[in-house]
C-alpha positions as a Markdown table, in Angstrom:
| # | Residue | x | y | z |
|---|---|---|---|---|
| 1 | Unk | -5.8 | -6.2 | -25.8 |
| 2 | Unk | -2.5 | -6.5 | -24.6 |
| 3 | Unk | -1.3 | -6.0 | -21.2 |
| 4 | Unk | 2.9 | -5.6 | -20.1 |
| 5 | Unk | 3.4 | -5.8 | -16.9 |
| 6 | Unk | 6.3 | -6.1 | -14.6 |
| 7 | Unk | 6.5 | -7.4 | -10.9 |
| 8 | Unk | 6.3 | -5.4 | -7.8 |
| 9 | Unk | 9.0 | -3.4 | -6.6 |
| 10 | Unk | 12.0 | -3.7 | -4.3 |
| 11 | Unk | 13.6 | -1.1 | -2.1 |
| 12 | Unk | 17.2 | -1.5 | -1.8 |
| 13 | Unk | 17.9 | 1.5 | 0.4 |
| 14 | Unk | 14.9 | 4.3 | -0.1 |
| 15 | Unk | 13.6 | 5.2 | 3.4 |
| 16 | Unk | 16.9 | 3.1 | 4.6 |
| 17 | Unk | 15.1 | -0.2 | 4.1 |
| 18 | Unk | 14.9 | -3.7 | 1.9 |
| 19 | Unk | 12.9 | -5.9 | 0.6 |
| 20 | Unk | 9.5 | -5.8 | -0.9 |
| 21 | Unk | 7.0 | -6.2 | 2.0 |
| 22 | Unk | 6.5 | -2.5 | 2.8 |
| 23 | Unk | 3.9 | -0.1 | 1.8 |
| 24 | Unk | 6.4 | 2.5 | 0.3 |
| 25 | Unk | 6.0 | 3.5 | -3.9 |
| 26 | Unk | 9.2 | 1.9 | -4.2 |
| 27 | Unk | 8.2 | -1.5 | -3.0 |
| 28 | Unk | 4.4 | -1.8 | -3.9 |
| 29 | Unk | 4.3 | -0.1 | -7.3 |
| 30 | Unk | 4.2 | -2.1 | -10.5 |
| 31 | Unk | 4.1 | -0.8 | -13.9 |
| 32 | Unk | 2.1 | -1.6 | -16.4 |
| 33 | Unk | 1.4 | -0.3 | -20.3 |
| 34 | Unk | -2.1 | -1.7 | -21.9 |
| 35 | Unk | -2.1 | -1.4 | -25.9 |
| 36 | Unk | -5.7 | -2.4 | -27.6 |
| 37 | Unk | -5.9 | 0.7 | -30.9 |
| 38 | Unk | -9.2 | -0.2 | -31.3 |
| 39 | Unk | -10.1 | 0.7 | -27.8 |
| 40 | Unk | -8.0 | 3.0 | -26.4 |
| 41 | Unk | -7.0 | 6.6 | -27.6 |
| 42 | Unk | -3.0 | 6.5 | -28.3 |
| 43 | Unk | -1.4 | 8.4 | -25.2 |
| 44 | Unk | -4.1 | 7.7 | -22.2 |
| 45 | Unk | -2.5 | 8.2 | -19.0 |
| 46 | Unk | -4.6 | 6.7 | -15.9 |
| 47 | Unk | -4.3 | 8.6 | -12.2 |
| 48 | Unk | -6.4 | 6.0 | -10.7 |
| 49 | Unk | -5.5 | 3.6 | -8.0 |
| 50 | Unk | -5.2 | 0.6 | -10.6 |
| 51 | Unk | -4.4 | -2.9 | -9.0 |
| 52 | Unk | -3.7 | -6.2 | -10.0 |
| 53 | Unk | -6.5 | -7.7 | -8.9 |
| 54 | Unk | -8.3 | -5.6 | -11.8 |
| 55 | Unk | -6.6 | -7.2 | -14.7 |
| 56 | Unk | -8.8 | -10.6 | -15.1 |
| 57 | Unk | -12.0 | -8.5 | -14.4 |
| 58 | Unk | -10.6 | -6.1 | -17.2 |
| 59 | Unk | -9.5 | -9.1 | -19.9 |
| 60 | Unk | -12.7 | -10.5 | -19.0 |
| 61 | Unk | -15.2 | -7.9 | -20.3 |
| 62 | Unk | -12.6 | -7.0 | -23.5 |
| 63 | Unk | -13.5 | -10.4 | -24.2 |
| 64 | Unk | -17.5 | -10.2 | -24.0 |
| 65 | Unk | -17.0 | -11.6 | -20.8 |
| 66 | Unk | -18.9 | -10.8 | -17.4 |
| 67 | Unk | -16.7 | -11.3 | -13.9 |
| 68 | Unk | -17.3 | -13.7 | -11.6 |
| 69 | Unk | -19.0 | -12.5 | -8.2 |
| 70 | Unk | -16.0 | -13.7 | -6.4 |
| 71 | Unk | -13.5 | -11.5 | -7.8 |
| 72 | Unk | -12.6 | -8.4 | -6.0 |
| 73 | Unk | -11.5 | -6.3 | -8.9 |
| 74 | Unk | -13.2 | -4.3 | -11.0 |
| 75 | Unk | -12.6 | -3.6 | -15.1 |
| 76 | Unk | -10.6 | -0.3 | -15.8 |
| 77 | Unk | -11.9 | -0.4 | -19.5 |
| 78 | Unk | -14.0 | 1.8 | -19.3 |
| 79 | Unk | -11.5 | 4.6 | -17.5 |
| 80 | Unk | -8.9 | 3.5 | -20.7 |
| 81 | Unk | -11.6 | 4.4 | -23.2 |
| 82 | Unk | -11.8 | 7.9 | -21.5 |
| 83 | Unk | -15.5 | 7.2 | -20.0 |
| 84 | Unk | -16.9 | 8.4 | -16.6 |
| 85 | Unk | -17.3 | 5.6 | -14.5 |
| 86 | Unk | -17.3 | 5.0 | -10.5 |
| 87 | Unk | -13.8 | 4.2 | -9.4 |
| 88 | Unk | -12.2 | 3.2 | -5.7 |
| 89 | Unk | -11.4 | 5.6 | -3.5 |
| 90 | Unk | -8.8 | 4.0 | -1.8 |
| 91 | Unk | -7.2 | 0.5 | -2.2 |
| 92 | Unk | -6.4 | -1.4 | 0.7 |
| 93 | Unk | -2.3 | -2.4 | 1.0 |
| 94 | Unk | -1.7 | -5.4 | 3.8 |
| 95 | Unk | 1.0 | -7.2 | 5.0 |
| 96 | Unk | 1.5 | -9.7 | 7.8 |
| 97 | Unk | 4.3 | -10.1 | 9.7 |
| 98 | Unk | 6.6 | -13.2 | 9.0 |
| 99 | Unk | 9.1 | -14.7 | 11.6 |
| 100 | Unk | 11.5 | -15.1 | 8.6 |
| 101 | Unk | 11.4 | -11.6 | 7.5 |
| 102 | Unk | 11.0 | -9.8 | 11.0 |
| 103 | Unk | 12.2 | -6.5 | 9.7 |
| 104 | Unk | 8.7 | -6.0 | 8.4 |
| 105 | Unk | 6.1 | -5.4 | 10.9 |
| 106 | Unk | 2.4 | -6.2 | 10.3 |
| 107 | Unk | 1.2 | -2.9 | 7.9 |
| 108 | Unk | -2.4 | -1.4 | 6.5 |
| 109 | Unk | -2.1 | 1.3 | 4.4 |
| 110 | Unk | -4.4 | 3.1 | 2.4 |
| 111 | Unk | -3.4 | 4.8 | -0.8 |
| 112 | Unk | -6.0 | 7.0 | -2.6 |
| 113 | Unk | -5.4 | 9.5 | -5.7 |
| 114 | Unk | -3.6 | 11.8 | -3.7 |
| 115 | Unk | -2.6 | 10.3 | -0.3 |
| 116 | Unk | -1.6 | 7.5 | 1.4 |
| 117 | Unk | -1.7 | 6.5 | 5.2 |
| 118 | Unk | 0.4 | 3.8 | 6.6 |
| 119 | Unk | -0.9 | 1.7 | 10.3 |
| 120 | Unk | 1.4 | 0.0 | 11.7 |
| 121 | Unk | 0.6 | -2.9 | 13.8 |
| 122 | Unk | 2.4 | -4.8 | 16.9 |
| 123 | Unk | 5.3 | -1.7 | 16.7 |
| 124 | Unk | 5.9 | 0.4 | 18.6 |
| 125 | Unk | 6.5 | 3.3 | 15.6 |
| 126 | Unk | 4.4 | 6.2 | 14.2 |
| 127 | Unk | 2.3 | 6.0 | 11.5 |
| 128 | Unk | 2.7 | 7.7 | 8.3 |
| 129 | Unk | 1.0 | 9.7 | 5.7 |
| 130 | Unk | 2.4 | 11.1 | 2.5 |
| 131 | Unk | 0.6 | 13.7 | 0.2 |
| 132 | Unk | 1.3 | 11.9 | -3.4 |
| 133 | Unk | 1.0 | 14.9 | -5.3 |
| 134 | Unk | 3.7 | 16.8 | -3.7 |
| 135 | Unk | 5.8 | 14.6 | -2.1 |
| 136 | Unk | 6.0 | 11.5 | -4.6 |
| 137 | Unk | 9.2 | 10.3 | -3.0 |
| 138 | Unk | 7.5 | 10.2 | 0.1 |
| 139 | Unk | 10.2 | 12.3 | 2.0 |
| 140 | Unk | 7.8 | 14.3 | 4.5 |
| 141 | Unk | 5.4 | 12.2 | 6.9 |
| 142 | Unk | 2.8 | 14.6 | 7.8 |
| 143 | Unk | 0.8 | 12.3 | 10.3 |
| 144 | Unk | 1.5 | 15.3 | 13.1 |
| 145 | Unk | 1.2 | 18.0 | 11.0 |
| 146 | Unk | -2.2 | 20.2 | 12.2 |
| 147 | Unk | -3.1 | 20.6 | 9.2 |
| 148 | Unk | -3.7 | 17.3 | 8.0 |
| 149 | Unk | -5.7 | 15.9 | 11.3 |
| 150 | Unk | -9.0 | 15.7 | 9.5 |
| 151 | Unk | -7.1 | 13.6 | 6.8 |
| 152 | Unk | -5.7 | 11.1 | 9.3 |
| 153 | Unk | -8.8 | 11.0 | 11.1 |
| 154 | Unk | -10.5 | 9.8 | 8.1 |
| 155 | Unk | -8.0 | 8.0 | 6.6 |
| 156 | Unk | -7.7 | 6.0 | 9.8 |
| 157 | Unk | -11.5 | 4.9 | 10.0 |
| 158 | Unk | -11.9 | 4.0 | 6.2 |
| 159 | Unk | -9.2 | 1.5 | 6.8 |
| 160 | Unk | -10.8 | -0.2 | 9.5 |
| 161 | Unk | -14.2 | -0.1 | 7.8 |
| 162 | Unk | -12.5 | -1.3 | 5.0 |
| 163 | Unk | -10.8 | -4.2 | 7.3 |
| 164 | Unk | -14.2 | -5.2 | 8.6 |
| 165 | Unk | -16.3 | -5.1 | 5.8 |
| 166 | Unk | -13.6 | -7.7 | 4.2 |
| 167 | Unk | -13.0 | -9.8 | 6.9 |
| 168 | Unk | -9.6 | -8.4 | 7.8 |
| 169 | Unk | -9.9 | -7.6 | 11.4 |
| 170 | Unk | -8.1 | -11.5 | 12.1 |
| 171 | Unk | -4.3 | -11.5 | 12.1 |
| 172 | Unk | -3.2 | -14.4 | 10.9 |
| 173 | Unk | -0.7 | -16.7 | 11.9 |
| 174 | Unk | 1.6 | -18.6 | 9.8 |
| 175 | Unk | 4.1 | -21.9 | 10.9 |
| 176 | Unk | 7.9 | -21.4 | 11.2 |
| 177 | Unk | 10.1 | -22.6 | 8.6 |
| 178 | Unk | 13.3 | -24.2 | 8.7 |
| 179 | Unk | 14.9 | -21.0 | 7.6 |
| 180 | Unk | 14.6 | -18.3 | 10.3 |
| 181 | Unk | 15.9 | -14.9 | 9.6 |
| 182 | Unk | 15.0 | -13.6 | 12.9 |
| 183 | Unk | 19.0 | -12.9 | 14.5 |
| 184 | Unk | 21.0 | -9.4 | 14.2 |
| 185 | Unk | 24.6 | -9.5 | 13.0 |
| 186 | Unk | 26.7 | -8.0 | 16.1 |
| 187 | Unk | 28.6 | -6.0 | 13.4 |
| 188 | Unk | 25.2 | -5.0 | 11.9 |
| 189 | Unk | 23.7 | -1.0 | 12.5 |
| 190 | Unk | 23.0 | -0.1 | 16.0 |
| 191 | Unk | 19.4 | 0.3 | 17.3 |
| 192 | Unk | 17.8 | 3.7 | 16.7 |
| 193 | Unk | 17.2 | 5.8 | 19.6 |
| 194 | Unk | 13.8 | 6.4 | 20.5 |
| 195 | Unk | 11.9 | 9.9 | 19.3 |
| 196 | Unk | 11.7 | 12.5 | 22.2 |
| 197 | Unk | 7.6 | 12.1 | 21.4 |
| 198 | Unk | 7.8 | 8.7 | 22.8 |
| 199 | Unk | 9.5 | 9.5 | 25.9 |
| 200 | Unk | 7.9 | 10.6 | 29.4 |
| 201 | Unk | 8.6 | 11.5 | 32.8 |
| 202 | Unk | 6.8 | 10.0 | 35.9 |
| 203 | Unk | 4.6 | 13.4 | 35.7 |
| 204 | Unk | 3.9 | 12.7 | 32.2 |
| 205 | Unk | 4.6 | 13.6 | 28.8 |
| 206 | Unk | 8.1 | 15.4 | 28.2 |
């Protein structure tokens, strides 16, 4: 059994961004071709939610092998052979802000078959939600669209009740460094002005 894979990605202008740290395709998708003929029918294509932390539970039981309690993956073997088997529903993205890379805020996201919803923490922003099937570029956030309220509503309490049942409800927080990138370049882009959905009046809402 042989497994290729490739590091994670690195935006270097989609969504107007850089660097690795968000929860965007671009930046968190790796790729990865598995080649075993005595296992797997030539040409299987998985649309599961596979992660990295499923490749040692997967080696593991190629090799006769049972994974460790400790582990948090789970063998995709059994999906490669073309057998039914319970799978995640959604895996769980995170990323904590860094005073050297402030650009980044503190992110959850939730990314599923077919869609992914992005929390933002300690930023003032909205969140996001993409439908993977027909927006793979992740173009059009629907997080206000009508439509999809019952998705975000849902969306938004499986990540928390992810987050507690792993112990993630703690933000944690890391030392400074000796290289700070924390400063804007006066010749750097101007601030964005603030949506209209953001704004109020002393009555309320505009």
């Amino acid at each position: 059994l042989v497994i290729y894979m490739g590091d994670n990605g690195f935006l270097f202008g989609e969504h107007g961004l850089i660097d690795k740290r968000h929860a965007y395709e671009a930046s968190m998708r790796v790729p990865m071709l598995v080649h075993c003929p005595d296992m797997i029918p030539k040409g299987t294509k998985l649309n599961q939610v596979i992660a990295n932390i499923d490749i040692a539970p997967t080696l593991l039981e190629a090799a006769g092998l049972e994974t460790p309690e400790y582990m948090d993956g789970q063998s995709f073997l059994p999906l490669l052979r073309g057998e039914k088997t319970e799978w995640r529903d959604y895996l769980l993205y995170e990323y904590y802000w860094e005073r050297n890379y402030p650009h980044t805020p503190t992110v959850h996201a939730l990314r599923g078959d077919r869609f992914k919803y992005i929390h933002y923490y300690g930023l003032w922003d909205t969140d996001e939600l993409y439908d993977m099937h027909n927006d793979p570029d992740e173009v059009k956030n629907l997080i206000d669209d009508p439509q999809y309220h019952t998705v975000v509503k849902e969306m938004n309490k499986r990540l928390f009740d992810i987050l507690e049942e792993t112990g993630g409800m703690q933000i944690p927080l890391n030392r400074d460094s000796e290289h700070q990138r924390n400063l804007r370049k006066i010749s750097g882009s101007k601030e964005a002005k603030f949506h209209k959905k953001y704004m109020r009046n002393h009555n309320g809402i505009e």
